[in-house]
Backbone atoms as SQL, in Angstrom:
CREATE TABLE atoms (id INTEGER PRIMARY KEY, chain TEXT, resi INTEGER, resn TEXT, atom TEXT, x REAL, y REAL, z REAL);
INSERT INTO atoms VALUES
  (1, 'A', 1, 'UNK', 'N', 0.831, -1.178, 0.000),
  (2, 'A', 1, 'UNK', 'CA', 0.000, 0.000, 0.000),
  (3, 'A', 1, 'UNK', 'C', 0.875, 1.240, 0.000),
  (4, 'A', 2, 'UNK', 'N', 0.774, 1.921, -0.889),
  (5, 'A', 2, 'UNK', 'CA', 1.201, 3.430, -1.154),
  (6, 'A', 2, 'UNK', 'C', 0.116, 4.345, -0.974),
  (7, 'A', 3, 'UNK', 'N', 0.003, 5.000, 0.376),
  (8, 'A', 3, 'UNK', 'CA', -0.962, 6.132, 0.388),
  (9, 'A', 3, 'UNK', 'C', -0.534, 7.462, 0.035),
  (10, 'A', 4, 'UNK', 'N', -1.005, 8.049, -0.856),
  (11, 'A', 4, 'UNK', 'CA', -0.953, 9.918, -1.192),
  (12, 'A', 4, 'UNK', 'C', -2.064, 10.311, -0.403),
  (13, 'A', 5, 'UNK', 'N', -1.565, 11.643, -0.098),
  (14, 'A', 5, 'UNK', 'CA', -2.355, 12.682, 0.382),
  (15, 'A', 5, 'UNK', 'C', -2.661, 13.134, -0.450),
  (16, 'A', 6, 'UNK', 'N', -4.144, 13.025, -0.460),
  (17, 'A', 6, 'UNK', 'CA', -5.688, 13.288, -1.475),
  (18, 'A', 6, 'UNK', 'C', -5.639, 15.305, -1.232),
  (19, 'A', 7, 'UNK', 'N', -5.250, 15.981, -1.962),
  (20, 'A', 7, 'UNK', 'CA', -5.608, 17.427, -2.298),
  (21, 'A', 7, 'UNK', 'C', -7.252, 17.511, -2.079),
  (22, 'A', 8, 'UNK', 'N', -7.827, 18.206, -0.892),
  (23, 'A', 8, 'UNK', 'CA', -9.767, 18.516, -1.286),
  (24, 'A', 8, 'UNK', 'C', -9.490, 19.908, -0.407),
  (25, 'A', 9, 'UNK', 'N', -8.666, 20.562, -0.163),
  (26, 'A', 9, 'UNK', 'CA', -9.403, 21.884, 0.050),
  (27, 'A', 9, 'UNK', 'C', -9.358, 22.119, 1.604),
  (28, 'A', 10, 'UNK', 'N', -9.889, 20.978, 2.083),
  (29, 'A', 10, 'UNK', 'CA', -10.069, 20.904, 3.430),
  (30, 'A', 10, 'UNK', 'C', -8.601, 20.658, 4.305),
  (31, 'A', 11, 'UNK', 'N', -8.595, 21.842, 5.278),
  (32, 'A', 11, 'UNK', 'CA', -7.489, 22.386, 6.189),
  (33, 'A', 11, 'UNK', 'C', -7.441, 20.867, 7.301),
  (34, 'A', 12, 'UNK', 'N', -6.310, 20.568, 7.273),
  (35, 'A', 12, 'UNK', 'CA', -5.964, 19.337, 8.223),
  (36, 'A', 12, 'UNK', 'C', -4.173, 19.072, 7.685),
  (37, 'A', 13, 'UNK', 'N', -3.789, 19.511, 8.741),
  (38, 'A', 13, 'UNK', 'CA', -2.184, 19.291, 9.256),
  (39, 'A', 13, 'UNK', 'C', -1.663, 18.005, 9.578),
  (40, 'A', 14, 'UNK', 'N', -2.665, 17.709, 10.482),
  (41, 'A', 14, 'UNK', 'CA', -2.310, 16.157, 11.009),
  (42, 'A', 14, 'UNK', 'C', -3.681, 15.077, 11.195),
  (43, 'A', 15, 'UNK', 'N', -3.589, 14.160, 11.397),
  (44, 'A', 15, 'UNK', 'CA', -4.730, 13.287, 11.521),
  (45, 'A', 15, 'UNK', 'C', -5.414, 13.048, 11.816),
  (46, 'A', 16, 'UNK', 'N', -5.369, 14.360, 13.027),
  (47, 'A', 16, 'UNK', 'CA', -6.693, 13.937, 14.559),
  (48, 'A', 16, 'UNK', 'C', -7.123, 15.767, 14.323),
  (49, 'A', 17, 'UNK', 'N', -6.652, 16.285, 13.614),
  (50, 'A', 17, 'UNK', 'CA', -7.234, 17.494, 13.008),
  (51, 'A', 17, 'UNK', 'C', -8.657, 17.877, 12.812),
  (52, 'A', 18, 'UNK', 'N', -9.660, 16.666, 12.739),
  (53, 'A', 18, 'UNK', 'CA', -11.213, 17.075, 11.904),
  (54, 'A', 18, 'UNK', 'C', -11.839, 16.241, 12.720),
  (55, 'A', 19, 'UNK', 'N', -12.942, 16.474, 12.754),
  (56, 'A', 19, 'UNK', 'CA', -13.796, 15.748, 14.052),
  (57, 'A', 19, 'UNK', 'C', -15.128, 15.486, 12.811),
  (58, 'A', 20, 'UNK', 'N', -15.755, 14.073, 12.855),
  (59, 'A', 20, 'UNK', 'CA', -16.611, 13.557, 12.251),
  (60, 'A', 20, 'UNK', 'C', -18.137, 14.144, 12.996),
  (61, 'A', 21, 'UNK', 'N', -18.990, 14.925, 12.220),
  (62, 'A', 21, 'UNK', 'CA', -19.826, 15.063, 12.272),
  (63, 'A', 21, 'UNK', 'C', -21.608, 14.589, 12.567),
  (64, 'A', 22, 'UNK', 'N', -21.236, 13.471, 10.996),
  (65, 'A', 22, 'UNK', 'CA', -22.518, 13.152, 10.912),
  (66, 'A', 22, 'UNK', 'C', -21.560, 11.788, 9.878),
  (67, 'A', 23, 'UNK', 'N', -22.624, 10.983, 9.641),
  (68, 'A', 23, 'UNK', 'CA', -22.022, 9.699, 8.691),
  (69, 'A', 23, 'UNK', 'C', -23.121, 9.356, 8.434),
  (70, 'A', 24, 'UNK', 'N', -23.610, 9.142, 7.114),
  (71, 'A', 24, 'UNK', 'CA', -24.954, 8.921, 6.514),
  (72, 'A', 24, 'UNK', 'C', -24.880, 7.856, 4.967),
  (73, 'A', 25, 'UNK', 'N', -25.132, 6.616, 5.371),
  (74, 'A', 25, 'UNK', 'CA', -25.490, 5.769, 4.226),
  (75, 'A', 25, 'UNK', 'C', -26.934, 5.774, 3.665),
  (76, 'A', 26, 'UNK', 'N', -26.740, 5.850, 2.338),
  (77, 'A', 26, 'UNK', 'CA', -27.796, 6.391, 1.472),
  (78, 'A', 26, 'UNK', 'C', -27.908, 5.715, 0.016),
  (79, 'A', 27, 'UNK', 'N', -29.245, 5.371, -0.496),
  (80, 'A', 27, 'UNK', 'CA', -29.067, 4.734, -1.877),
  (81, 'A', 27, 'UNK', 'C', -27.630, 4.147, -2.207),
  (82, 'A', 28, 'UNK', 'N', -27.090, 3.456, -1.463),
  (83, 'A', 28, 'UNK', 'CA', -25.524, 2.619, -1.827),
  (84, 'A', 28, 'UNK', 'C', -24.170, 3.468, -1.784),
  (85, 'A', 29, 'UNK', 'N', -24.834, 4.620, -1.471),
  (86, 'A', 29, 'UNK', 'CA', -23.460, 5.772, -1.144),
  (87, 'A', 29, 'UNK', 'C', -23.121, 6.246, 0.510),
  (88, 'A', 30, 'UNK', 'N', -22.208, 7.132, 0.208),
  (89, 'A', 30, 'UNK', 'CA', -22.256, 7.235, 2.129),
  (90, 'A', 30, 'UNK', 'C', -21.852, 9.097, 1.834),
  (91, 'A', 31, 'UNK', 'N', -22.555, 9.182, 2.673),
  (92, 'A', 31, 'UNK', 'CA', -21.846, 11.282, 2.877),
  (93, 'A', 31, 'UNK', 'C', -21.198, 11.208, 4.394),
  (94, 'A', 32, 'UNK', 'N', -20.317, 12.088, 4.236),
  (95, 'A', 32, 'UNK', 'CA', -19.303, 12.142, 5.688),
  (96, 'A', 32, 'UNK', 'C', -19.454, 13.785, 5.663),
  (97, 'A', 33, 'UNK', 'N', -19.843, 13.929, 7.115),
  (98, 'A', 33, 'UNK', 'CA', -19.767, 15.738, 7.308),
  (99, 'A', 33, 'UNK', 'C', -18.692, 15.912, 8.863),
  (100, 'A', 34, 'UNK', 'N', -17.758, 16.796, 8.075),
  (101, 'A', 34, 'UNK', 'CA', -16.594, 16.646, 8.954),
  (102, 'A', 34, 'UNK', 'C', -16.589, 18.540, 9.883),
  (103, 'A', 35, 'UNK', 'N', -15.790, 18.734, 10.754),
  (104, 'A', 35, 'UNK', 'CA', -15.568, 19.759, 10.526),
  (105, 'A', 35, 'UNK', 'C', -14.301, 20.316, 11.148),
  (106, 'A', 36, 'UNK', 'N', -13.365, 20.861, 10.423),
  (107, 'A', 36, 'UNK', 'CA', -11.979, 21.691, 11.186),
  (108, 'A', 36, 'UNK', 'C', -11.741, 22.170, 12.050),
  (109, 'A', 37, 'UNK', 'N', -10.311, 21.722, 12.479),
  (110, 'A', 37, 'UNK', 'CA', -10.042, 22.536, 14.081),
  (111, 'A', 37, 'UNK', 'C', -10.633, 24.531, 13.995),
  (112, 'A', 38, 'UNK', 'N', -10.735, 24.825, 12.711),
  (113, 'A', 38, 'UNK', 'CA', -11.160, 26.166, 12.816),
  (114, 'A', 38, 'UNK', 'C', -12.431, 26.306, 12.463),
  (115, 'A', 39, 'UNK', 'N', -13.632, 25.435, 12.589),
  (116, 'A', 39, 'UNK', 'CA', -14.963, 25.488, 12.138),
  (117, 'A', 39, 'UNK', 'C', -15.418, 25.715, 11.184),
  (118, 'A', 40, 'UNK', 'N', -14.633, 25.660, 10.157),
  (119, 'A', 40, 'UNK', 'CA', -15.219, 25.298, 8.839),
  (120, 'A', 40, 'UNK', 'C', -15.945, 23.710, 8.845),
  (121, 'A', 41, 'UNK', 'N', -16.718, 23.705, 8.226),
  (122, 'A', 41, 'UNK', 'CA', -17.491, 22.471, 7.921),
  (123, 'A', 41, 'UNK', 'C', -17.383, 21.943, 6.379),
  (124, 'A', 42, 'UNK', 'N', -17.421, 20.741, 6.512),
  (125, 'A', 42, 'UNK', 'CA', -17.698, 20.150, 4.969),
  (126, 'A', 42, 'UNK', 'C', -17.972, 18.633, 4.789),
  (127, 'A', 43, 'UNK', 'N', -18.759, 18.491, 3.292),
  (128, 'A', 43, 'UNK', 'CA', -19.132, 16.984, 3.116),
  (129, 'A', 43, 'UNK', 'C', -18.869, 16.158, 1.980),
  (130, 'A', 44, 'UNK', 'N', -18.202, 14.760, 2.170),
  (131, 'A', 44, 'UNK', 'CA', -17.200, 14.151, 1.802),
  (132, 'A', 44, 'UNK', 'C', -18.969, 13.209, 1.141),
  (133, 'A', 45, 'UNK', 'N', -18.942, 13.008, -0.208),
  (134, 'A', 45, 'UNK', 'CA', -19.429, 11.957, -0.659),
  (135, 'A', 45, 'UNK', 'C', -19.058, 11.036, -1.606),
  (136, 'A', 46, 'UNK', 'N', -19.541, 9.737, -1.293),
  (137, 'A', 46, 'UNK', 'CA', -19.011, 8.999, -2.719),
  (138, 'A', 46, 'UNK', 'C', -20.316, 8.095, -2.903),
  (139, 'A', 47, 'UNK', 'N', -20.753, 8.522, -4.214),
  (140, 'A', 47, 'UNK', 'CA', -21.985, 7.990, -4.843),
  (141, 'A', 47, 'UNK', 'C', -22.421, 6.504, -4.753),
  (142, 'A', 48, 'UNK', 'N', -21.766, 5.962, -4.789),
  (143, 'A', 48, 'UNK', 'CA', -21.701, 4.397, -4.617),
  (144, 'A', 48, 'UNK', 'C', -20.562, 4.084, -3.829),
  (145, 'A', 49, 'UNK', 'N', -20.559, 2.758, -2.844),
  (146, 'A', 49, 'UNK', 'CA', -19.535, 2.199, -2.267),
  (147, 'A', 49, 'UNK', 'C', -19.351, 1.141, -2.369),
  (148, 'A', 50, 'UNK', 'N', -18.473, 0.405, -2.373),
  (149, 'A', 50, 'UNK', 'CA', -18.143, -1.381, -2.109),
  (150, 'A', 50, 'UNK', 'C', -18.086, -1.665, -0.788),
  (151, 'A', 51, 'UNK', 'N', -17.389, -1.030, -0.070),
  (152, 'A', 51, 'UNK', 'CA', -16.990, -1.106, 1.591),
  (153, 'A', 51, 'UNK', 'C', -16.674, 0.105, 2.391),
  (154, 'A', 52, 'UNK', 'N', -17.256, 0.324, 3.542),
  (155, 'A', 52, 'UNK', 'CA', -16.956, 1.072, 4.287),
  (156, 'A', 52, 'UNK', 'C', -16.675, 0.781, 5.938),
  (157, 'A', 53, 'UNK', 'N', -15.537, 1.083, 6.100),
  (158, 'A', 53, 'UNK', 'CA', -15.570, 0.634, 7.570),
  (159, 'A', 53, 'UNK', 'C', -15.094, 1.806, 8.449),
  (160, 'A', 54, 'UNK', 'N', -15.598, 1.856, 10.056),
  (161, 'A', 54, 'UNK', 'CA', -15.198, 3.002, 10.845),
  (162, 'A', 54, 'UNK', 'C', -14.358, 2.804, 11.962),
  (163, 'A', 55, 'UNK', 'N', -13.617, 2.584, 12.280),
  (164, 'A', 55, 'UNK', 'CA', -12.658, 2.563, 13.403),
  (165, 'A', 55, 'UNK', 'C', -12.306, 3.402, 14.416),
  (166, 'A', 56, 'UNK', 'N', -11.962, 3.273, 15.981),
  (167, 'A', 56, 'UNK', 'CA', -12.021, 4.099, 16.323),
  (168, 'A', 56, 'UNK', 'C', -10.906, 4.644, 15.989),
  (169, 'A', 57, 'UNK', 'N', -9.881, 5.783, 16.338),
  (170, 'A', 57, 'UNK', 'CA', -8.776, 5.818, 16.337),
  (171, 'A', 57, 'UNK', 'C', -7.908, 5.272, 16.706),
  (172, 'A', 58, 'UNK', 'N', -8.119, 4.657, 18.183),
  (173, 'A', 58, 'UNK', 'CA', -7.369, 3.727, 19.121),
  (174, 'A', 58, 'UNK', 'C', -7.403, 2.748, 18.920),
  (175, 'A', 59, 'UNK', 'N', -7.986, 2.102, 17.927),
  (176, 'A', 59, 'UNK', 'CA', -7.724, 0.481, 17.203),
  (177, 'A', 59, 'UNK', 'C', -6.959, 0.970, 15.879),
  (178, 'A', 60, 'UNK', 'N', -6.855, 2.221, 15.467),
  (179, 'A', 60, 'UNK', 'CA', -6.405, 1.660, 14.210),
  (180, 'A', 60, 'UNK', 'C', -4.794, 2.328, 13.705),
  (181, 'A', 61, 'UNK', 'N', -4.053, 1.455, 14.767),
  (182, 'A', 61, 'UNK', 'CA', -2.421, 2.106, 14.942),
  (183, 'A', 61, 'UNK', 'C', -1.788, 1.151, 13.823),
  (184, 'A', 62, 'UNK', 'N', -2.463, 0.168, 13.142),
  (185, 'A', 62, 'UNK', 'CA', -1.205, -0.232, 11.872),
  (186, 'A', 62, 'UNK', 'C', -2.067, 0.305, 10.868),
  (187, 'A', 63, 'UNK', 'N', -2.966, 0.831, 10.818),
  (188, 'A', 63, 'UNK', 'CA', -3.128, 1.589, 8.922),
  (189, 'A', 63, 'UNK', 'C', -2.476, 2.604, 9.069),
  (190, 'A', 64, 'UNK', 'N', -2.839, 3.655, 10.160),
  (191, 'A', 64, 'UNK', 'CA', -1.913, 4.535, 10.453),
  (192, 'A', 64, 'UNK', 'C', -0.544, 5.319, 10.456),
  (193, 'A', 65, 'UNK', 'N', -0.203, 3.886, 10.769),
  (194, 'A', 65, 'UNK', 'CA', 1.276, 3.567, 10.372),
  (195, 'A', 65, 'UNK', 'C', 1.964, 3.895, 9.038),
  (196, 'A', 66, 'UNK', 'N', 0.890, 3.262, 8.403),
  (197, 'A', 66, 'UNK', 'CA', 1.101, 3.113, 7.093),
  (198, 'A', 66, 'UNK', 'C', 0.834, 4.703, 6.250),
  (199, 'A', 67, 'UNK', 'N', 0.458, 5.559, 6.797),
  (200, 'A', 67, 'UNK', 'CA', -0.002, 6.724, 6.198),
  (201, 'A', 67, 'UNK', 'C', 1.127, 7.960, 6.227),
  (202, 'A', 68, 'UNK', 'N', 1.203, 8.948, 5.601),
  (203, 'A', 68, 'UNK', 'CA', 2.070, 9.610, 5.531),
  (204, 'A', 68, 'UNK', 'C', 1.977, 10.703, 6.585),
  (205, 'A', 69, 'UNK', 'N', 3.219, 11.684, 7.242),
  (206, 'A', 69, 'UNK', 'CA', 2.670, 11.968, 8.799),
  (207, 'A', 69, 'UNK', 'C', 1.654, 13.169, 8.267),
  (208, 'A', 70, 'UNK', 'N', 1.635, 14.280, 7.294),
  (209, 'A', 70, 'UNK', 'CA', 1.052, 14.813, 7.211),
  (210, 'A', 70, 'UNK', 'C', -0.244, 14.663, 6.328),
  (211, 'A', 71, 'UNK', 'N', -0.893, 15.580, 7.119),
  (212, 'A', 71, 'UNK', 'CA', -2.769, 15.224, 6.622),
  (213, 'A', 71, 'UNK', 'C', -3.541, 14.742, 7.100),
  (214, 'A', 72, 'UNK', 'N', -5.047, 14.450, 6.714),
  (215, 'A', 72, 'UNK', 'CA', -5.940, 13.642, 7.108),
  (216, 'A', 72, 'UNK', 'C', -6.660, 12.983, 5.911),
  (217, 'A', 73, 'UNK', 'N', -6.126, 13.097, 4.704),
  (218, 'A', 73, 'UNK', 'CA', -7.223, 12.264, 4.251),
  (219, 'A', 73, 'UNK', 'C', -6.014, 11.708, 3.189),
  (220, 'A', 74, 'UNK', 'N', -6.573, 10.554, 2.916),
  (221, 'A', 74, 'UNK', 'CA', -5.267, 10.010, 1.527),
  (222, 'A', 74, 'UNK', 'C', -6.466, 9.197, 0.754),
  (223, 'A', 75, 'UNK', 'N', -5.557, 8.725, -0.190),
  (224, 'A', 75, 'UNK', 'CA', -6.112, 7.658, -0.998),
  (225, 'A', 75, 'UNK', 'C', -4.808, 6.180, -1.892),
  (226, 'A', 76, 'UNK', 'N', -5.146, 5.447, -2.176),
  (227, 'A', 76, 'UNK', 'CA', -4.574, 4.237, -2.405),
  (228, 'A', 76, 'UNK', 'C', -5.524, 3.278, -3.564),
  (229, 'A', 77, 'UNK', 'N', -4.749, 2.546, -4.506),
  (230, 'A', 77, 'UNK', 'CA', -5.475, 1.949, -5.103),
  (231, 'A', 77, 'UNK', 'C', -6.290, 1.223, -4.004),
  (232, 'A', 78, 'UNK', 'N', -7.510, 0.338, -4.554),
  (233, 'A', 78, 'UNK', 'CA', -7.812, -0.508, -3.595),
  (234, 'A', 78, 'UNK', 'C', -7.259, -1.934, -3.730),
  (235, 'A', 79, 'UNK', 'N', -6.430, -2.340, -4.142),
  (236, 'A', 79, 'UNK', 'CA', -6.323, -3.444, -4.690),
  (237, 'A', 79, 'UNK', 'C', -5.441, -4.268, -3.262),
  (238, 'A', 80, 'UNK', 'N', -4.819, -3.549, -1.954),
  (239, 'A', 80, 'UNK', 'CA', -4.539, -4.615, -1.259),
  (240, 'A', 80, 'UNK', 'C', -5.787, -4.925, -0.336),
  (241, 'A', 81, 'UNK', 'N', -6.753, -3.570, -0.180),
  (242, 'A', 81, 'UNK', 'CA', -8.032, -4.040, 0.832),
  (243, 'A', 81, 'UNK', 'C', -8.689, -5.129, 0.334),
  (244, 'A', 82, 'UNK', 'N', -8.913, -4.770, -0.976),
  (245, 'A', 82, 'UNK', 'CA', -9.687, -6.378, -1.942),
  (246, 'A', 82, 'UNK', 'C', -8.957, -7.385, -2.113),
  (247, 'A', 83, 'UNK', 'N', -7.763, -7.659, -1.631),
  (248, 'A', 83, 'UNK', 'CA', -7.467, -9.141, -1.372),
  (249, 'A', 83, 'UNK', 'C', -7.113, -9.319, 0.010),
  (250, 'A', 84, 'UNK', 'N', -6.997, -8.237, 0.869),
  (251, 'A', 84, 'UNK', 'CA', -7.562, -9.080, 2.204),
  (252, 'A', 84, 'UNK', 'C', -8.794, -8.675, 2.346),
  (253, 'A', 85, 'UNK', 'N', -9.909, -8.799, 1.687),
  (254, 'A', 85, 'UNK', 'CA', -11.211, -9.133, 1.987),
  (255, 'A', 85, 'UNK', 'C', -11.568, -10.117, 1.139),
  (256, 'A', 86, 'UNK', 'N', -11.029, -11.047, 0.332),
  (257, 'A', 86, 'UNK', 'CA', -11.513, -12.188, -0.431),
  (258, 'A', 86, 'UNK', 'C', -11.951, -11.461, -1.762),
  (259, 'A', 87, 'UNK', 'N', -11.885, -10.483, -2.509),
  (260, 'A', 87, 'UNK', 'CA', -12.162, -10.296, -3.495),
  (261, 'A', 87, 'UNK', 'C', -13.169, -9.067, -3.597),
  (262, 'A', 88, 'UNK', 'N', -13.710, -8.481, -4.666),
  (263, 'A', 88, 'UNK', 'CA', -14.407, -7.842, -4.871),
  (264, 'A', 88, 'UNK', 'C', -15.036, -7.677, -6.686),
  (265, 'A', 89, 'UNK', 'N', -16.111, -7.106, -6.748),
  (266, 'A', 89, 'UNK', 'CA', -16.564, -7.811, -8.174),
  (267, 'A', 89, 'UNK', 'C', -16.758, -6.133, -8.439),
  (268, 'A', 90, 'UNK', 'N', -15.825, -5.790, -9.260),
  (269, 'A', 90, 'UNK', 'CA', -15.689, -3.997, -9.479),
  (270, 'A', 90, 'UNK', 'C', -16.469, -3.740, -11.157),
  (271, 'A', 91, 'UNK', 'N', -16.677, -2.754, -11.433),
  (272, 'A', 91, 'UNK', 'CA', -16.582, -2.357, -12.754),
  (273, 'A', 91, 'UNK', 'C', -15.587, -1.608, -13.762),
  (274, 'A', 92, 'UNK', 'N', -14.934, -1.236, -12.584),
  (275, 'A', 92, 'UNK', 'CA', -13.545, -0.405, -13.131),
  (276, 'A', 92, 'UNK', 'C', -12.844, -0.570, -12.008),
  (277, 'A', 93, 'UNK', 'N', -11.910, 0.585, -12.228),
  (278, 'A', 93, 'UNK', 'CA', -10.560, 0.731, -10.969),
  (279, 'A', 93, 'UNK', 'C', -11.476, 1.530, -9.841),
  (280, 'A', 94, 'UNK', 'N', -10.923, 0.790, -8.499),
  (281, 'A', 94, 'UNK', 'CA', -11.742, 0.700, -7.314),
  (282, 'A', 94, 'UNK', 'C', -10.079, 1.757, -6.367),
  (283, 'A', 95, 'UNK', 'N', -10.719, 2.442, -5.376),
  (284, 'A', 95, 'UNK', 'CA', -9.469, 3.350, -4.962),
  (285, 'A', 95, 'UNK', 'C', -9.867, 2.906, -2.920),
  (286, 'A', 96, 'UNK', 'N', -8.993, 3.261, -2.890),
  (287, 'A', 96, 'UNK', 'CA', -9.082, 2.994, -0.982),
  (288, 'A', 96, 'UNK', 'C', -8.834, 4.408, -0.628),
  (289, 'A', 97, 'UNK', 'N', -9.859, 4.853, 0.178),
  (290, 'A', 97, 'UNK', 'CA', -9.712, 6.298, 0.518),
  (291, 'A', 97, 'UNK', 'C', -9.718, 6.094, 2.118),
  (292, 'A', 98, 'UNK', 'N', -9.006, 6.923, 2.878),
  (293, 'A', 98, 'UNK', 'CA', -8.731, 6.847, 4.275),
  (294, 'A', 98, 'UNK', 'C', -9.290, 8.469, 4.860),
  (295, 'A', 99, 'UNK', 'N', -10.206, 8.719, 5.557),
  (296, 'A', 99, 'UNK', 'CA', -10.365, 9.918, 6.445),
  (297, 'A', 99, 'UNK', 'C', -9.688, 9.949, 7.613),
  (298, 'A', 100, 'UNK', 'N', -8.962, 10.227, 8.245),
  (299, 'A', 100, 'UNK', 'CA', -8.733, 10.376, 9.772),
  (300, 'A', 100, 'UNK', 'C', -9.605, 11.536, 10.192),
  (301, 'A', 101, 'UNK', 'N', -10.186, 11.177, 11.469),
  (302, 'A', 101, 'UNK', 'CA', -10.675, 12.182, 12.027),
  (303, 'A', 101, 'UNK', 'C', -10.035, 12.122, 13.777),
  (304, 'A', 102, 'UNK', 'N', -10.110, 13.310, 14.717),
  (305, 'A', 102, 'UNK', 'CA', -10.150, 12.933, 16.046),
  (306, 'A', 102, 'UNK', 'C', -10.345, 11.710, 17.109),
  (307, 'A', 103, 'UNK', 'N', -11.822, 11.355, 16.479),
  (308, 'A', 103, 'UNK', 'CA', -11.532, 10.078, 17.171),
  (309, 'A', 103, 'UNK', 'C', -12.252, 8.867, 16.483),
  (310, 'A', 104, 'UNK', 'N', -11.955, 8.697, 14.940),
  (311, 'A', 104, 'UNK', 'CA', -12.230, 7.867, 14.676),
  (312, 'A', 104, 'UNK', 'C', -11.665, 8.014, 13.114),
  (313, 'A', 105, 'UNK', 'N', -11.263, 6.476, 12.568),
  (314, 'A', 105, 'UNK', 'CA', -10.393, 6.567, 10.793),
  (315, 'A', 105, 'UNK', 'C', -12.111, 5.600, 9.880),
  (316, 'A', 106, 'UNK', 'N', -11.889, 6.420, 9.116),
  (317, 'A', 106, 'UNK', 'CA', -13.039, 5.690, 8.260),
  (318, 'A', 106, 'UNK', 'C', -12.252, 5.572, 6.553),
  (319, 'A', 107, 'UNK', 'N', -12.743, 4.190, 6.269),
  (320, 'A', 107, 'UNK', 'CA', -12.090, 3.682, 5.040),
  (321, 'A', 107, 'UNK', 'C', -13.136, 3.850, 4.337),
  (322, 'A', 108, 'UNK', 'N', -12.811, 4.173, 2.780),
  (323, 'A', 108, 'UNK', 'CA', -14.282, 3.849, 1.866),
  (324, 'A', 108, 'UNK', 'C', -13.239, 3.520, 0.659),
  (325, 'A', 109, 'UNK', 'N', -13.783, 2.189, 0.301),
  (326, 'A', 109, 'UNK', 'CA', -13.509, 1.373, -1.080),
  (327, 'A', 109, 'UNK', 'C', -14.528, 1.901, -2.168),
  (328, 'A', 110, 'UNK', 'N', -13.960, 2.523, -3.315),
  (329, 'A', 110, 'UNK', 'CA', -14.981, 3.235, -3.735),
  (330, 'A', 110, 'UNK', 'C', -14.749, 3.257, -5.696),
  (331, 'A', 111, 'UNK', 'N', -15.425, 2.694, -6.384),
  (332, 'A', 111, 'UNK', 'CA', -14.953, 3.362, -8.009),
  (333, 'A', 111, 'UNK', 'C', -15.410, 4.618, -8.143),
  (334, 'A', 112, 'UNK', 'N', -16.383, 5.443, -7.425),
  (335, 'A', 112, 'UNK', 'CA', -16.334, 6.965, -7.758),
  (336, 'A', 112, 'UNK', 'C', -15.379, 7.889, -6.929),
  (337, 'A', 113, 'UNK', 'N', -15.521, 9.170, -7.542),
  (338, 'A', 113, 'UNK', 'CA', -14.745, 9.723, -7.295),
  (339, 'A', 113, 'UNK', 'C', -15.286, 10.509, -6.504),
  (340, 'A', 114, 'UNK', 'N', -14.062, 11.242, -5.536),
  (341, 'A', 114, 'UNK', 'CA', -14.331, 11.895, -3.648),
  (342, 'A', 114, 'UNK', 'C', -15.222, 13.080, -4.442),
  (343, 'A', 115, 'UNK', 'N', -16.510, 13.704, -3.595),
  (344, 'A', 115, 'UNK', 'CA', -16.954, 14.506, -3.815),
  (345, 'A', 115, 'UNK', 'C', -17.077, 15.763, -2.621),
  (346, 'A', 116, 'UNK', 'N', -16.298, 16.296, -3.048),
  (347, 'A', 116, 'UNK', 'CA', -16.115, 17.613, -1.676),
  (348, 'A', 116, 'UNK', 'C', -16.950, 18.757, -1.571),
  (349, 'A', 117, 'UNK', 'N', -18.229, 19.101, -0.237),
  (350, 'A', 117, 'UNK', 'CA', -18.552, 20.589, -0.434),
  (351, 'A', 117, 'UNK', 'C', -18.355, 20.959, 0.342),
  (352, 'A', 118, 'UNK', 'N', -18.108, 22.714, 0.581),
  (353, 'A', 118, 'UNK', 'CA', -18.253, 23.440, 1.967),
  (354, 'A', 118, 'UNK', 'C', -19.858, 22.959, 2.342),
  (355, 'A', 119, 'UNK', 'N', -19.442, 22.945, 3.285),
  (356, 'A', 119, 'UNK', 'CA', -21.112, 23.314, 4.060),
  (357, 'A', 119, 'UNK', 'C', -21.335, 24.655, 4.892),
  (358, 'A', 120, 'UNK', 'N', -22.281, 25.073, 5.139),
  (359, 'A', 120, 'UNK', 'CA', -22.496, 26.798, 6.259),
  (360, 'A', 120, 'UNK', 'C', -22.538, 25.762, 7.495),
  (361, 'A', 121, 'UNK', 'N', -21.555, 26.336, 8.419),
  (362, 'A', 121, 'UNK', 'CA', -21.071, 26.163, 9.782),
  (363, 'A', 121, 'UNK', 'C', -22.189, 25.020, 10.388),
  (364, 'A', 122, 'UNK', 'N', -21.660, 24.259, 11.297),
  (365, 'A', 122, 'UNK', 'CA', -22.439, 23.385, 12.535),
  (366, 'A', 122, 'UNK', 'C', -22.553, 23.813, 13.413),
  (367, 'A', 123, 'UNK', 'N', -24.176, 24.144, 14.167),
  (368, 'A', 123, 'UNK', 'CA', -24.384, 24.933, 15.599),
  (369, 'A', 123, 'UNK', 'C', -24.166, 24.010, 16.533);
């Protein structure tokens, strides 16, 4: 696994930087609403998913590991998650996207592509 740090706009230095909002699975997709140590808000969607999993932070010290020190969000082909999960039945090229948040890392195995908006602030 080779993770890059995914370019979206969204301000995060280090990994525990963004605090998870809201997490919403929907018609086969999932939206993630995050928001910055400086209160900006925003929402992470991907139209369709294969897999999504949420971890807390404190279980998940070997992906971690594996990530580069700066940032919070990366991405990776998916191709080592789909063979340690027994396979997957794709239509195209499938990507492994990693969020870190404060206190929890969420994975999404995904063939679409990250969809980023601001959102107006969380009261």
């Amino acid at each position: 696994m080779s993770f890059l740090l995914l370019s979206t706009g969204i301000s995060a230095a280090w990994k525990r930087d963004l605090e998870l909002r809201r997490i919403v699975f929907s018609d086969g997709g999932v939206q993630i609403e995050l928001e910055e140590e400086l209160g900006n808000a925003w929402s992470i969607r991907f139209a369709s998913v294969l897999a999504c999993n949420v971890t807390s932070e404190e279980c998940s010290g070997g992906l971690i590991s594996r990530l580069p020190d700066e940032g919070a969000i990366f991405v990776d082909s998916g191709a080592a998650w789909i063979r340690e999960n027994g396979g997957c039945h794709s239509r195209g090229e499938v990507s492994h996207y990693v969020i870190c948040c404060y206190d929890e890392v969420i994975e999404v195995l995904s063939e679409d592509s990250i969809i980023v908006e601001r959102l107006d602030a969380f009261s």
